[in-house]
C-alpha positions in Angstrom: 148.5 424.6 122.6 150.3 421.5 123.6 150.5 418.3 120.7 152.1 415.9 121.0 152.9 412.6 118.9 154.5 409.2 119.4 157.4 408.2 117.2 156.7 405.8 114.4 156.8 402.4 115.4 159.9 400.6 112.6 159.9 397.5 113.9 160.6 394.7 116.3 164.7 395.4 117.5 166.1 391.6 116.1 168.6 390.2 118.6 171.4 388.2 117.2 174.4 386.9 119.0 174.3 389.6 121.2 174.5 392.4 118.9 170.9 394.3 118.9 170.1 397.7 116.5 169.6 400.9 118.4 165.7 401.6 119.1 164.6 404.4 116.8 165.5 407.8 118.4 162.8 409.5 120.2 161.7 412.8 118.7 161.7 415.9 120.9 158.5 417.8 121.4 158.6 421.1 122.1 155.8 423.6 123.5 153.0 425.0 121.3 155.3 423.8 118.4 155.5 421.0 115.8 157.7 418.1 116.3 161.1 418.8 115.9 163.1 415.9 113.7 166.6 415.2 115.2 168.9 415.1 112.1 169.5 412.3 110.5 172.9 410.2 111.0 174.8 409.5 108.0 174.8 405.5 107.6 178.8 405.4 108.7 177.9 407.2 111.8 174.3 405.4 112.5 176.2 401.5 111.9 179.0 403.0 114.4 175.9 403.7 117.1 173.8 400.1 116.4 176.8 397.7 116.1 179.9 398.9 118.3 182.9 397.2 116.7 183.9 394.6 119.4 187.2 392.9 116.9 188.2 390.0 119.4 184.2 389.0 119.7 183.9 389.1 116.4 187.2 386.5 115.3 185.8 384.3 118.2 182.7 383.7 116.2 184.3 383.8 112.9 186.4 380.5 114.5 183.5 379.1 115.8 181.2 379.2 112.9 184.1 377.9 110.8 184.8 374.9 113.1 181.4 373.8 113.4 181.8 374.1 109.4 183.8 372.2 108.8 182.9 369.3 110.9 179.6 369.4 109.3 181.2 369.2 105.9 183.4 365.7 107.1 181.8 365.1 110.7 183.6 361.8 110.3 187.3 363.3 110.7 189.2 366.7 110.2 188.4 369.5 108.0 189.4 369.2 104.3 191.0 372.8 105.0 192.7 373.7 107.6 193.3 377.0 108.9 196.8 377.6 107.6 196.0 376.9 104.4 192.9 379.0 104.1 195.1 382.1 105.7 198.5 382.3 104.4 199.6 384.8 107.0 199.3 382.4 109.9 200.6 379.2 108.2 203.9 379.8 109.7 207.3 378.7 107.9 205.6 375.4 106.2 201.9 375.5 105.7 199.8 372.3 106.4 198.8 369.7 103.4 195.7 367.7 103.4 196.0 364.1 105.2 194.4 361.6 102.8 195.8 358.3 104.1 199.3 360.2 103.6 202.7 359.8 105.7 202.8 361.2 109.4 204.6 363.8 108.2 201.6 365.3 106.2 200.2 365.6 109.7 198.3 368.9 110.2 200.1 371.7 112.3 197.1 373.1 113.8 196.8 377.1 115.5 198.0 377.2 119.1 196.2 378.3 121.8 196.3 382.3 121.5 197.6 383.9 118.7 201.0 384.9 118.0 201.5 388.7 117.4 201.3 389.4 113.9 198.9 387.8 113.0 196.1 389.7 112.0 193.7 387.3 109.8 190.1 386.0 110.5 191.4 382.4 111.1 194.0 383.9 113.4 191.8 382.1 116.8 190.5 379.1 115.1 192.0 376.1 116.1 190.4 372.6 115.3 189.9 370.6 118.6 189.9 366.9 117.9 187.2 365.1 121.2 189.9 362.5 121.9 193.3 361.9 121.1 194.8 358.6 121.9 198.5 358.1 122.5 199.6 354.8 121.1 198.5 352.1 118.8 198.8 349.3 120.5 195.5 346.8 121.3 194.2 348.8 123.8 194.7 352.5 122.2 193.6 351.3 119.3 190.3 349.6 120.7 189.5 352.7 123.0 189.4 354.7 119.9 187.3 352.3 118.2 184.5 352.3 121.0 184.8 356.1 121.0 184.8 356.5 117.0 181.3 353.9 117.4 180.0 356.6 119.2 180.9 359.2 116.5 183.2 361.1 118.1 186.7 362.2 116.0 189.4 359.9 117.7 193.0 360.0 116.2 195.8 357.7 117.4 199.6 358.5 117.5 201.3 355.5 117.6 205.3 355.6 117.8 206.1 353.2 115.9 206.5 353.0 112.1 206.1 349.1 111.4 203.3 346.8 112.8 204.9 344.7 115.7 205.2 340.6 114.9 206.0 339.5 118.3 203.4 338.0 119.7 203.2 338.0 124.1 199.4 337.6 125.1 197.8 334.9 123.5 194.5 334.7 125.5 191.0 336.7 124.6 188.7 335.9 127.8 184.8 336.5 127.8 184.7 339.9 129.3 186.9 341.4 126.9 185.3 339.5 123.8 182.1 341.1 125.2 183.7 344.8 124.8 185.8 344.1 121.5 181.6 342.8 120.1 180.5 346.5 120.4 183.1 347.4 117.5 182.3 344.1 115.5 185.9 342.8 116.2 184.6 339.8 118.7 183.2 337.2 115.6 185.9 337.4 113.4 188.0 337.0 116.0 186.8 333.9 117.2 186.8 332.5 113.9 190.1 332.9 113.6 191.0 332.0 117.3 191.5 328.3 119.2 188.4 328.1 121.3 190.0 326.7 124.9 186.9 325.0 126.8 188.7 323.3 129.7 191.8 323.7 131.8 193.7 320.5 132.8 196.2 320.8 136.0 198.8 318.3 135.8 201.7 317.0 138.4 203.5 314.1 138.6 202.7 312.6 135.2 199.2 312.3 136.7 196.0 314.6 136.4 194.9 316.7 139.3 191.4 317.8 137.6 190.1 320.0 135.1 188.5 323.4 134.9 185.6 323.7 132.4 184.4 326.9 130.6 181.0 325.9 129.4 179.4 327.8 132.2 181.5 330.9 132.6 179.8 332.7 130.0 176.6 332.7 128.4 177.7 333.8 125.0 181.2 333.0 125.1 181.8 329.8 127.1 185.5 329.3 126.2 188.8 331.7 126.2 189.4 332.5 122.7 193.3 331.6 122.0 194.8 333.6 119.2 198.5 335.6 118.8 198.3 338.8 119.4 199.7 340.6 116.5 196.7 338.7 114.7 194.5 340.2 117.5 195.8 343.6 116.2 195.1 343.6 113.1 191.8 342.7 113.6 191.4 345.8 115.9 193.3 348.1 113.4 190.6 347.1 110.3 187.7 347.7 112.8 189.0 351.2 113.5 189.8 351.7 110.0 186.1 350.8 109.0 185.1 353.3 111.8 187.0 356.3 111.3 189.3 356.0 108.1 192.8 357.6 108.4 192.9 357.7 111.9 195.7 355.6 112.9 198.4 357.8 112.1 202.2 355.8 112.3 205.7 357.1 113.1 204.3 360.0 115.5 206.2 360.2 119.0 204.5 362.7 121.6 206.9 365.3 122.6 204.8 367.6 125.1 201.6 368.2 126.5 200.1 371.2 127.8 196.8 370.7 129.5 194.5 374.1 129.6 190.9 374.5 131.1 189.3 373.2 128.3 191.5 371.2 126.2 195.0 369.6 125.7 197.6 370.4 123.0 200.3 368.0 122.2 203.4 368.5 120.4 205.2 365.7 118.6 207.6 364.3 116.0 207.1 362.7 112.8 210.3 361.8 110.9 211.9 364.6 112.3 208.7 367.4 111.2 206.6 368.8 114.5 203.4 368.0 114.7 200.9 369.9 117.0 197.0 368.8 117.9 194.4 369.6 120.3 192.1 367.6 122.3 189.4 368.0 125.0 190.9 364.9 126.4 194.1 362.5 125.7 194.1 359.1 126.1 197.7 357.5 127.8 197.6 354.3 126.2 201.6 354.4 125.6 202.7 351.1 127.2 204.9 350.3 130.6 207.5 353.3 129.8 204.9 355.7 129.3 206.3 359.2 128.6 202.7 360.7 129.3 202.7 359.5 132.3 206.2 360.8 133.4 205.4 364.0 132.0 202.1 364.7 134.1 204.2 363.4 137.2 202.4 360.3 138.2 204.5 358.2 140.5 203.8 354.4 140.0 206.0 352.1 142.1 207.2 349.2 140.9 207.6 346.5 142.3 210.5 343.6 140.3 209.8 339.2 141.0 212.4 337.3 140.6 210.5 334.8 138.7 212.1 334.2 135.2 209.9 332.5 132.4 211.0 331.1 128.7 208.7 331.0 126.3 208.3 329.5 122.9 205.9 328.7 119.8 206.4 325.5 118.0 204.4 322.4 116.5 201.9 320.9 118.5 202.4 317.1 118.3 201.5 316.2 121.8 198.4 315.1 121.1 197.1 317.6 123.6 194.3 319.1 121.5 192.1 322.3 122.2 193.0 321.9 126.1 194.9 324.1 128.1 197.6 322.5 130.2 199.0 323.5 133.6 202.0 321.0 134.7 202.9 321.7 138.4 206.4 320.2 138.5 208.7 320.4 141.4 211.6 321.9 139.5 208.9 324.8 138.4 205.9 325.5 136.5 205.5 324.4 132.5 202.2 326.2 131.2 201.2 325.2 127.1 198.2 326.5 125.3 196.9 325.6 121.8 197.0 328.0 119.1 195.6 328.1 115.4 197.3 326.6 112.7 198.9 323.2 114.7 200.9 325.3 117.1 201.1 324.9 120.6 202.6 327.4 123.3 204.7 327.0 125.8 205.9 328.5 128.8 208.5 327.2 131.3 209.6 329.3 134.5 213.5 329.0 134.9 215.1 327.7 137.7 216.2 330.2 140.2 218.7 328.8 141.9 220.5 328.0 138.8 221.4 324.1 138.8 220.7 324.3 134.6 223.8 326.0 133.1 220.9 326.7 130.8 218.7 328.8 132.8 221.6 330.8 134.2 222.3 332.3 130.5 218.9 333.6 130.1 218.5 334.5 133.4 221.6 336.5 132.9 220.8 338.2 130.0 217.1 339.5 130.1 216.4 340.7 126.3 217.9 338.0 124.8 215.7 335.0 123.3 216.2 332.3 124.5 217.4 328.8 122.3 214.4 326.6 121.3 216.4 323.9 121.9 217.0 324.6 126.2 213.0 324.8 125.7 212.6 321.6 124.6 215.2 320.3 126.9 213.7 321.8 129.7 209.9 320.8 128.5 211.2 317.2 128.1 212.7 316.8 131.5 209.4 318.2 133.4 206.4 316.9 131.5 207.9 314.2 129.0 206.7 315.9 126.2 209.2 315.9 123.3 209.4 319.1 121.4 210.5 319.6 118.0 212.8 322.9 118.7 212.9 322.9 114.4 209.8 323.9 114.1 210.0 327.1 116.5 208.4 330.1 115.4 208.9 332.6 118.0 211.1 331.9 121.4 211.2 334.6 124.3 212.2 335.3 127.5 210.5 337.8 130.0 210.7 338.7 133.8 207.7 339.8 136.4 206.9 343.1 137.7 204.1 344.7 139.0 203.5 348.7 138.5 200.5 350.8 139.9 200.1 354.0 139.1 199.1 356.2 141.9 196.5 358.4 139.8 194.9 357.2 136.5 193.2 360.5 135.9 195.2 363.7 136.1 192.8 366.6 134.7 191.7 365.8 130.8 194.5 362.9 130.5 193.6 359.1 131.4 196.2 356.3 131.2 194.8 352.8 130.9 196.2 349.4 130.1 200.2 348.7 130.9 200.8 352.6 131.2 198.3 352.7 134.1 198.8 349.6 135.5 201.4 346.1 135.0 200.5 343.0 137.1 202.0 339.4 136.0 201.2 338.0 132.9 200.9 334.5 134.4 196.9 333.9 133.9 197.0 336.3 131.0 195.1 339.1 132.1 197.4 342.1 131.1 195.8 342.9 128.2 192.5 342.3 128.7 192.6 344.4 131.7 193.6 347.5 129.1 190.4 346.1 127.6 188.3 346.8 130.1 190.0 350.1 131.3 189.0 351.2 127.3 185.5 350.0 127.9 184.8 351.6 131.1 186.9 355.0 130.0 184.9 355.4 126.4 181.5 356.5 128.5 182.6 358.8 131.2 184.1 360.3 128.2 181.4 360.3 125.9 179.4 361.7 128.5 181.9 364.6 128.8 182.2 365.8 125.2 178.2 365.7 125.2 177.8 368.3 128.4 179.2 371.6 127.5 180.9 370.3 124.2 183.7 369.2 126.9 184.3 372.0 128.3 183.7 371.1 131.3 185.1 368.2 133.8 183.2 366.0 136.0 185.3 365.5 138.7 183.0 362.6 140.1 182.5 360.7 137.0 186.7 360.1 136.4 186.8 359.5 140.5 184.2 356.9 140.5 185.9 355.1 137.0 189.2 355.5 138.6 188.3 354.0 142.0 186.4 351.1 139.9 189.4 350.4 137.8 192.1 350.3 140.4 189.8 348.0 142.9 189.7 345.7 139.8 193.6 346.0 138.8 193.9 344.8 142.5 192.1 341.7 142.5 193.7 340.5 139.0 197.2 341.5 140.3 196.6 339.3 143.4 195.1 336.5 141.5 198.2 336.8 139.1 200.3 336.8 142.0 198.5 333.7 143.8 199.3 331.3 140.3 202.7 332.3 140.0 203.3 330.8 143.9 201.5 327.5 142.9 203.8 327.5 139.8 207.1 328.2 141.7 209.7 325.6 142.4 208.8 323.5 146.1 210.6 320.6 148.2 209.0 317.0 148.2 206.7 317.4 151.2 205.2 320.8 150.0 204.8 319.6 146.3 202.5 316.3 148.1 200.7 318.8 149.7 200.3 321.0 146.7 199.0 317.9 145.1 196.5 317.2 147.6 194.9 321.1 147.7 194.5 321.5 144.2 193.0 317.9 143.5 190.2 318.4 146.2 189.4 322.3 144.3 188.9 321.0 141.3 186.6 318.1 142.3 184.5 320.2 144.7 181.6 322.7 143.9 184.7 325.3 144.2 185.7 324.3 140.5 183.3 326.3 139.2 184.4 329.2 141.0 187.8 328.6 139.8 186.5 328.7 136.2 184.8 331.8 137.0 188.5 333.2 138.5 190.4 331.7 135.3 187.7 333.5 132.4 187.9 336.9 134.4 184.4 336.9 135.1 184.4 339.2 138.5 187.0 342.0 137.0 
């Protein structure tokens, strides 16, 4: 007689991160017999069978879970804890402190990318992987990572230097960029604190040309907002401190870089201490010398004018007002601009073939300030405007160069502003082209770190922003280009002719275009 039974359903077999139990073992049925129970495992033994030990699958979900943690615990920055401290074995020769608004050197050093023999801890793979990490705290870094800390992502900024700069080159907020720095809440307080310049005035000859009016160049802002620029940074840096607290950290120079497939590490200096990070991406925003940029190999040609400008801060008693005004002089170009607080700028391009014994010392000599008095001297003999060189708050000198760099975008690093791209600072678009670069950069890369966690690259999204950004560094480097060759020194007959061009363009329908040019409106 045959019988015959089916084993005991126990259950539904739970699947859970890969790891399923072992159906229940089918008993053997023999002929004309009972069933026959197999013997029972012992629990060691049955554990063994249902959940083979797989160690290295095991510490990569131990890292994971912990991670995801400890974001969830302070999603607006780091972890309270980081892995060093919570494993003493892998904390190296000095373990890691917390960073509560401490010095640079409390800075975090975070696990590497594999890890080292000997160590043998849970926390031994987990490394904390910041979304962005932006090299240098200048204007643009530090607006980048405010747009990307808006969208809640964890953005901190190395920034070389220890003390806030005072020196104060671009002057000039135009619309575009006063759009961008409003989706961080910087653009009202800004303005309120800035000289609203409505019209342009070109002067030669002791006689008006015409005028370029703003009214129309913008909807919301119809002026170009006026305002020094370390004011202009502080304003940035107390938007990114409401946004992401603690994130600006000072006095931390970037030493190397090593990109991977799915993130960057970066190893650095703080007052002599290393400091290590990860990143899905890095943000170049280190100025003209970048060192990113020399380290990923990026040629950018450059490209030296011999144009040679002085410039200098001092009282404005010229009766002038909110106007900006361009003087066209044949012995070279005198530009002035009004600024908050009764000051006016101005800026006077030297003489290049030397007939002021003046102008040959500066010339000579290209990071030395020049004398507020040669200034006025030189002010007074173009325009007739007499400067009071005793009231000079800030005098400077600076040559012209234009740099390109031939990639913007190699693998998860993007330079933008001066470290990408330098084009004359006559028209003052410099810095308001890092602006933009920081605007168009913070979406691509948003869109990133929300695919895949960041994982993975989108080689057409960084083409098409890097092709977009370079055809718009091109235009503004041309434009910059075209005003320092009306501003340059000319004979009698070309200066009449000068005259003549530029006083029909700014009384024909083209003045409007010109206003569009001057506010930035097609960059």
């Amino acid at each position: 007689m045959r019988v015959e039974r089916r084993p005991r359903r126990r259950g539904r077999a739970v699947r859970r991160r890969r790891l399923e139990p072992r159906a229940a073992p089918p008993r053997r049925l023999v002929q004309g017999c009972s069933p026959v129970r197999q013997p029972r495992a012992r629990p060691a033994a049955r554990a063994a069978q249902r959940h083979p030990a797989v160690a290295g699958r095991l510490r990569r979900v131990l890292g994971r879970d912990a991670a995801a943690g400890a974001h969830l615990l302070r999603p607006g920055g780091r972890a309270a804890l980081d892995p060093p401290q919570l494993d003493r074995r892998g904390a190296g020769p000095r373990a890691a402190r917390r960073l509560d608004g401490g010095p640079p050197a409390a800075l975090p050093r975070l696990g590497r990318a594999r890890p080292r023999r000997g160590r043998r801890g849970p926390w031994a793979a987990l490394v904390i992987t910041h979304d962005v990490v932006v090299v240098g705290g200048g204007p643009v870094g530090v607006l980048a990572a405010a747009l990307l800390a808006a969208r809640g992502l964890d953005v901190p900024v190395w920034e070389r230097r220890a003390e806030e700069p005072s020196l104060s080159r671009a002057i000039g907020v135009h619309p575009p960029s006063l759009d961008v720095l409003d989706r961080v809440g910087a653009a009202k307080p800004l303005v309120a604190d800035a000289v609203p310049v409505r019209r342009g005035v070109a002067r030669s000859g002791g006689r008006t040309l015409g005028t370029v009016d703003f009214d129309r160049a913008h909807p919301r802002w119809p002026f170009v907002a006026a305002l020094p620029q370390h004011r202009t940074e502080q304003l940035l840096r107390q938007r990114l401190e409401s946004l992401a607290p603690g994130s600006l950290r000072r006095g931390v120079s970037l030493d190397a870089l090593e990109q991977e497939p799915e993130r960057v590490l970066l190893h650095g200096t703080a007052e002599g201490r290393t400091v290590e990070a990860a990143a899905r991406f890095v943000i170049a925003a280190d100025g003209a010398r970048s060192s990113l940029r020399g380290a990923l190999g990026i040629d950018a040609p450059l490209r030296r004018y011999p144009d040679r400008y002085v410039m200098c801060d001092v009282a404005d008693d010229t009766g002038l007002g909110a106007d900006a005004v361009v003087h066209l002089e044949r012995r070279g170009v005198v530009e002035s601009f009004p600024l908050p607080g009764g000051v006016r700028r101005f800026v006077v391009l030297l003489d290049a073939d030397g007939d002021d014994d003046g102008d040959v010392g500066v010339v000579q000599d290209r990071d030395a300030a020049p004398d507020a008095e040669l200034v006025a001297s030189l002010v007074a003999e173009r325009t007739g405007l007499d400067l009071d060189p005793g009231t000079a708050t800030m005098t400077s000198a600076f040559g012209v160069q234009r740099r390109l760099a031939r990639r913007t975008v190699a693998g998860r690093v993007v330079l933008i502003g001066d470290a990408a791209h330098e084009i004359s600072p006559i028209g003052g678009q410099g810095m308001n082209l890092g602006w933009l670069d920081a605007a168009a950069v913070a979406p691509v890369l948003a869109r990133a770190l929300r695919a895949a966690g960041g994982r993975r690259l989108d080689p057409a999204a960084f083409r098409a922003y890097e092709e977009a950004r370079r055809r718009s560094v091109v235009r503004s480097a041309r434009q910059a280009e075209i005003n320092m060759a009306l501003g340059r020194p000319v004979g009698t007959v070309v200066g009449a002719a000068r005259q003549v061009g530029l006083s029909a363009a700014l009384h024909l329908p083209t003045r409007r275009l010109l206003a569009s040019l001057y506010s930035m409106r097609f960059v």
